[in-house]
C-alpha positions as CSV (number, residue, x, y, z in Angstrom):
1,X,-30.5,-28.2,51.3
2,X,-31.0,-24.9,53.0
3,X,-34.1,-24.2,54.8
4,X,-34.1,-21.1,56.8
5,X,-32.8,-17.1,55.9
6,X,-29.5,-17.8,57.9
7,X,-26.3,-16.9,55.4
8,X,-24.2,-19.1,57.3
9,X,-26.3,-21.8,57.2
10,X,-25.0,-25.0,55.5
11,X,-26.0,-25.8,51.8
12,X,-26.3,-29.4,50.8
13,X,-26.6,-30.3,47.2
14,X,-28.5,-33.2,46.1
15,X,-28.1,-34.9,43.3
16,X,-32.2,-36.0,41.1
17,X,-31.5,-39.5,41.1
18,X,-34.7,-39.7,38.2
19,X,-32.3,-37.8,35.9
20,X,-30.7,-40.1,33.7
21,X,-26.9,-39.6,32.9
22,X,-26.1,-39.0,29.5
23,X,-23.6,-41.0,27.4
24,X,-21.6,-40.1,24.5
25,X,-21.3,-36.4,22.8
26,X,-24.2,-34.0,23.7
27,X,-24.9,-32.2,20.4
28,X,-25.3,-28.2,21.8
29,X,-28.9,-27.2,20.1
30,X,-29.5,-25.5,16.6
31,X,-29.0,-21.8,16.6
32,X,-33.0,-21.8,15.4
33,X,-33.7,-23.5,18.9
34,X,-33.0,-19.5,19.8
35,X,-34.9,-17.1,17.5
36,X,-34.4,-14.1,16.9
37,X,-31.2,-13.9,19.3
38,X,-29.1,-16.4,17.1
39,X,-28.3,-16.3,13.6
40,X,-25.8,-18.7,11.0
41,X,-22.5,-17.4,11.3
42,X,-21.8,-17.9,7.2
43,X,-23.6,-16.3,5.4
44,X,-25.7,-13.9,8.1
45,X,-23.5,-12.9,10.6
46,X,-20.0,-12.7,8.4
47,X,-21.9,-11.2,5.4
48,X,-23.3,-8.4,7.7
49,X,-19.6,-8.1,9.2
50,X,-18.2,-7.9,5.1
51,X,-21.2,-5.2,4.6
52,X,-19.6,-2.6,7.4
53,X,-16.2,-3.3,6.2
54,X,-17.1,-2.2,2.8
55,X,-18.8,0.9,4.1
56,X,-15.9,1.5,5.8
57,X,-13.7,1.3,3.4
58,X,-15.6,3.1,0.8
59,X,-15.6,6.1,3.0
60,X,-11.8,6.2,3.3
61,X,-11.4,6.3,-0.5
62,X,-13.5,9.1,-0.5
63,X,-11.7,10.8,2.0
64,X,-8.3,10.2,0.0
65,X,-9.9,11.3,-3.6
66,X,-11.5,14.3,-1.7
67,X,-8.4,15.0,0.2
68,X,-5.9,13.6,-1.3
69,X,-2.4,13.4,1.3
70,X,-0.2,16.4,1.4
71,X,3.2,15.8,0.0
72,X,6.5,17.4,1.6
73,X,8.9,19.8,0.0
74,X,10.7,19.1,-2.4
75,X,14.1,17.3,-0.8
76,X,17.2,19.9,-1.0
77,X,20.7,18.4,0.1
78,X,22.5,21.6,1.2
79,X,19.7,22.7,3.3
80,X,20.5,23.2,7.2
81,X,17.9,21.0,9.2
82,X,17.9,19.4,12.6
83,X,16.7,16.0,12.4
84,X,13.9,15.0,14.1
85,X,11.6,11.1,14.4
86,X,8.0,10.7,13.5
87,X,6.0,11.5,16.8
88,X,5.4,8.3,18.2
89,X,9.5,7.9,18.4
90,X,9.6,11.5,19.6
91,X,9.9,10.1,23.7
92,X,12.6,7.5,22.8
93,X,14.8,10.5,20.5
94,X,14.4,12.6,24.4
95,X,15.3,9.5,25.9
96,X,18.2,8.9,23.9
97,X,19.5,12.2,25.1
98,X,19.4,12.0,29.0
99,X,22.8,11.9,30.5
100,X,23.3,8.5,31.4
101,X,21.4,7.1,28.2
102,X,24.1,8.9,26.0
103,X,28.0,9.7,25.7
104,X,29.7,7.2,28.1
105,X,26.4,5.6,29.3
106,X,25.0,4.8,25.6
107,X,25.5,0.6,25.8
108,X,23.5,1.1,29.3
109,X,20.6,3.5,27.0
110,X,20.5,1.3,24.4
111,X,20.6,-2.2,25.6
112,X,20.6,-2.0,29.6
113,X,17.7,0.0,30.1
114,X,15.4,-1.3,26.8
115,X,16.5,-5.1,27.7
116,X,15.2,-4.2,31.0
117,X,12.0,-3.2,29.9
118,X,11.3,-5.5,26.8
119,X,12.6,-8.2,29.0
120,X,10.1,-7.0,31.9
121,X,7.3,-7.0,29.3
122,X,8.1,-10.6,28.0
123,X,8.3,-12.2,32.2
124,X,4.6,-9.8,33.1
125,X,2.3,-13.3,32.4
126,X,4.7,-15.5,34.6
127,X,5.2,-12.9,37.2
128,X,1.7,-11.7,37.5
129,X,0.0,-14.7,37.7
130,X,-3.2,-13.4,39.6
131,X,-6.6,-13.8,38.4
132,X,-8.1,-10.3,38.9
133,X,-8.5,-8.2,36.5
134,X,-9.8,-4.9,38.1
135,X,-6.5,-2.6,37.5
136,X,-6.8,-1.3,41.4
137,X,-6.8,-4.7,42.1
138,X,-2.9,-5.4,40.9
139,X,-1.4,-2.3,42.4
140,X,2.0,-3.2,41.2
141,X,1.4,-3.6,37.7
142,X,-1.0,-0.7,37.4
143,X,1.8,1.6,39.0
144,X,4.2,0.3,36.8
145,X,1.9,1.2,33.8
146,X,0.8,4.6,34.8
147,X,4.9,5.4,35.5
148,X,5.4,4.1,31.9
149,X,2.6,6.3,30.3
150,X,3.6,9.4,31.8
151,X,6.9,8.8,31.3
152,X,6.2,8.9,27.2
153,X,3.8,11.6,27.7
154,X,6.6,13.8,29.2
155,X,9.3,12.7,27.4
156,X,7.7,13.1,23.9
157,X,6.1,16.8,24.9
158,X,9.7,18.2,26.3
159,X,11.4,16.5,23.0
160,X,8.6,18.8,20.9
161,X,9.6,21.6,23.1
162,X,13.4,21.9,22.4
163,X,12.7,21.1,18.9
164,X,10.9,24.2,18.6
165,X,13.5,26.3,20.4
166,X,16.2,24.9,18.4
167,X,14.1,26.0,15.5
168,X,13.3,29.5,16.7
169,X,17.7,29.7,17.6
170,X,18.4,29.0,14.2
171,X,16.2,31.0,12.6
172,X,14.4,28.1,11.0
173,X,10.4,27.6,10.3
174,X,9.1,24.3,10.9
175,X,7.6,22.3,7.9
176,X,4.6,22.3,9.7
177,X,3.9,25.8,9.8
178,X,4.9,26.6,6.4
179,X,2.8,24.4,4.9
180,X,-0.1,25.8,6.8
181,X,0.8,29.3,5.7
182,X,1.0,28.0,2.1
183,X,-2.1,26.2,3.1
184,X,-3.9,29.6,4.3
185,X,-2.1,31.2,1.4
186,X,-3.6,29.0,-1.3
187,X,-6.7,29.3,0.8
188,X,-7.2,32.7,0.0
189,X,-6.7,32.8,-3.4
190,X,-8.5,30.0,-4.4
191,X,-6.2,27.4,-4.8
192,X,-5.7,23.6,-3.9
193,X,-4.6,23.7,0.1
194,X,-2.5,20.3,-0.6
195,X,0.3,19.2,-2.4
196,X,-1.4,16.2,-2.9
197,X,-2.8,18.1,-6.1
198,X,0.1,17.6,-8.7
199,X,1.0,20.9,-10.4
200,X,1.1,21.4,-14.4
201,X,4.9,21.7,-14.6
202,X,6.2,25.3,-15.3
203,X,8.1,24.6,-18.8
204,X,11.5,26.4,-19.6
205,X,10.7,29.5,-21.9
206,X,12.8,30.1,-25.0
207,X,16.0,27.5,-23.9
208,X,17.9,27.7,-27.0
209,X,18.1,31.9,-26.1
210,X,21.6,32.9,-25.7
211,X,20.6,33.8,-21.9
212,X,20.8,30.1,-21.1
213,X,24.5,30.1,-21.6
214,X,25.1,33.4,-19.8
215,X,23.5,32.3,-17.1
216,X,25.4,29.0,-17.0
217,X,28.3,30.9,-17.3
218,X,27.7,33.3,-14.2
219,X,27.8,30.1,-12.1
220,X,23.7,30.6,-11.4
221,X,23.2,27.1,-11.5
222,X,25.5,26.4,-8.6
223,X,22.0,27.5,-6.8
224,X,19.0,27.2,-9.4
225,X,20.3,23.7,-11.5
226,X,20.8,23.8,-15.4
227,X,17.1,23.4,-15.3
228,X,15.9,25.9,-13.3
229,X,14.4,24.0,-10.7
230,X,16.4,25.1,-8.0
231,X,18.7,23.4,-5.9
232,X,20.1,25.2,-2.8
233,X,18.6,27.9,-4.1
234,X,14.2,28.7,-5.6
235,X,13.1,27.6,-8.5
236,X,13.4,30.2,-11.3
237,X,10.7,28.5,-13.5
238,X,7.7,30.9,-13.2
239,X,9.8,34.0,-12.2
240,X,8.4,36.1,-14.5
241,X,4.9,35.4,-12.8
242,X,6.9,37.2,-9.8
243,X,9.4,39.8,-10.9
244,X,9.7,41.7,-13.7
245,X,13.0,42.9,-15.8
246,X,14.0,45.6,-13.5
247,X,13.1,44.0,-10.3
248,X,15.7,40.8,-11.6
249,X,18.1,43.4,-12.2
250,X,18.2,45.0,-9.0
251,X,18.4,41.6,-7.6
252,X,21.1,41.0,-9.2
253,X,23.0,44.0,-8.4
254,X,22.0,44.3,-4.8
255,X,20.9,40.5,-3.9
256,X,17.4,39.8,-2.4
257,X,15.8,39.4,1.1
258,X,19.5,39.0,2.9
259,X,19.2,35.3,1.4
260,X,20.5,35.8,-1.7
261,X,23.8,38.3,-2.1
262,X,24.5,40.6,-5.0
263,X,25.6,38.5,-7.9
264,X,26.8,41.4,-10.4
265,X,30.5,41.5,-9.5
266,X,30.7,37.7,-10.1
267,X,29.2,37.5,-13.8
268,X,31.3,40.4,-14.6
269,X,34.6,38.1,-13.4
270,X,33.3,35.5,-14.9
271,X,33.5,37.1,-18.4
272,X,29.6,38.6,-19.1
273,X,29.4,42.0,-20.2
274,X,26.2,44.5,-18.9
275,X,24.4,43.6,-22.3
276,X,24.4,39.7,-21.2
277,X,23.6,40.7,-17.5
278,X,20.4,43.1,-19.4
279,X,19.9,40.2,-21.5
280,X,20.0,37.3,-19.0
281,X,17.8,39.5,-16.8
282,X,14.8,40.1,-20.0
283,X,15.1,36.2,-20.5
284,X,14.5,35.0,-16.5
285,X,11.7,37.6,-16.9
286,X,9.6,35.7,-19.6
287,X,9.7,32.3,-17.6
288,X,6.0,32.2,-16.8
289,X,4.0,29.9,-16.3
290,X,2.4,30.4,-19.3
291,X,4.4,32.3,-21.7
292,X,2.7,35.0,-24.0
């Protein structure tokens, strides 16, 4: 036993010979032994944990029926797009495209390097086998960490960056952005801001009119489908709502926006006469969406 203020002084612990030594399995006391700082764990403490869970989750239904999640654009084949992951892959798509992870080097990329690291990841608990915890404590291990996490953070932010200036080369507009412009767009005029919110489909108008076979015979369906939906090309369904019979005309005869060329010279080879081209052009001009 100690008995003066010294900290080097030697401590000597002695054992209470009146306590008796137990025998057997010591039962740990009732959690009422402690109340008001202890509680059953079924039903109290899981039925309190089942109680935040349903909040929870009742909140992210709402979010979803409020909100409901944005849907792409509709999937076109002959479109020109460069290919790009989900963001959390973003700094492994950079990766894939250094020098020596790539072209000659791509076994040593894809299985040298990653096997490394995986493998590194797998060994940590037998290599680091120290018992402190405190991060500035294991210097080798936090380096290695830090190295990895800026690593991903550069890697995925220059992959975003030469996405972009691929895009802006090509002449392309990210997805992104033109779904927040037809997001602002809708915005203004009222509308749902998400795709999420299903349309009333736009029905053909009048599809028995002899206009359907003219303008299956000019070869527009090469671009807009037999049904008018589009393919490489818009969907004419609602045109009406958009152009009139003169404005189809002219884009007809003199194409539209430098994206679509002048289709009259075609439909006249291919066997229609200026009636069917006025024709065809007063038919696509009644497809509204809701035909009076």
């Amino acid at each position: 036993m100690a008995h003066g203020k010294d900290s080097k002084e030697k401590v000597v612990f002695v054992g209470d010979s009146r306590v008796k030594r137990g025998s057997g399995f010591i039962t740990p006391p009732d959690y009422t032994a402690y109340p008001g700082k202890s509680e059953a764990f079924i039903p109290n403490f899981l039925l309190k944990e089942w109680m935040v869970g349903v909040v929870v989750l009742v909140g992210f239904l709402v979010l979803t029926i409020a909100e409901p999640a944005p849907l792409w654009f509709p999937a076109n084949p002959s479109a020109s797009i460069i290919p790009m992951p989900d963001w959390y892959f973003l700094f492994l798509y950079q990766y894939l495209k250094l020098p020596y992870a790539s072209g000659d080097y791509i076994v040593l990329g894809t299985i040298g390097v990653t096997g490394v690291a995986f493998g590194s990841l797998l060994l940590a608990p037998f290599l680091d086998t120290g018992k402190e915890r405190r991060f500035y404590r294991r210097p080798i291990a936090s380096s290695l960490m830090i190295l990895s996490l800026l690593a991903i953070v550069y890697l995925t932010n220059t992959a975003w960056h030469h996405y972009k200036v691929e895009m802006a080369d090509s002449g392309q507009i990210p997805e992104n952005v033109q779904r927040e412009e037809k997001a602002a767009e809708n915005r203004a005029k009222g509308l749902p801001t998400t795709s999420g919110n299903q349309q009333k489909e736009v029905a053909i108008v009048d599809k028995e009119n002899p206009a359907m076979e003219s303008f299956k015979k000019a070869g527009c369906v090469s671009c807009h489908a037999a049904d008018l939906k589009g393919a490489s090309g818009p969907s004419l369904r609602g045109v009406g709502d958009k152009h009139n019979k003169d404005d189809i005309l002219k884009i007809i005869k003199e194409g539209f926006n430098g994206r679509m060329p002048a289709q009259y010279d075609s439909a006249i080879a291919a066997g229609l006469t200026d009636k069917d081209i006025d024709n065809l052009a007063d038919w696509l001009s009644k497809q509204k969406a809701e035909a009076k």
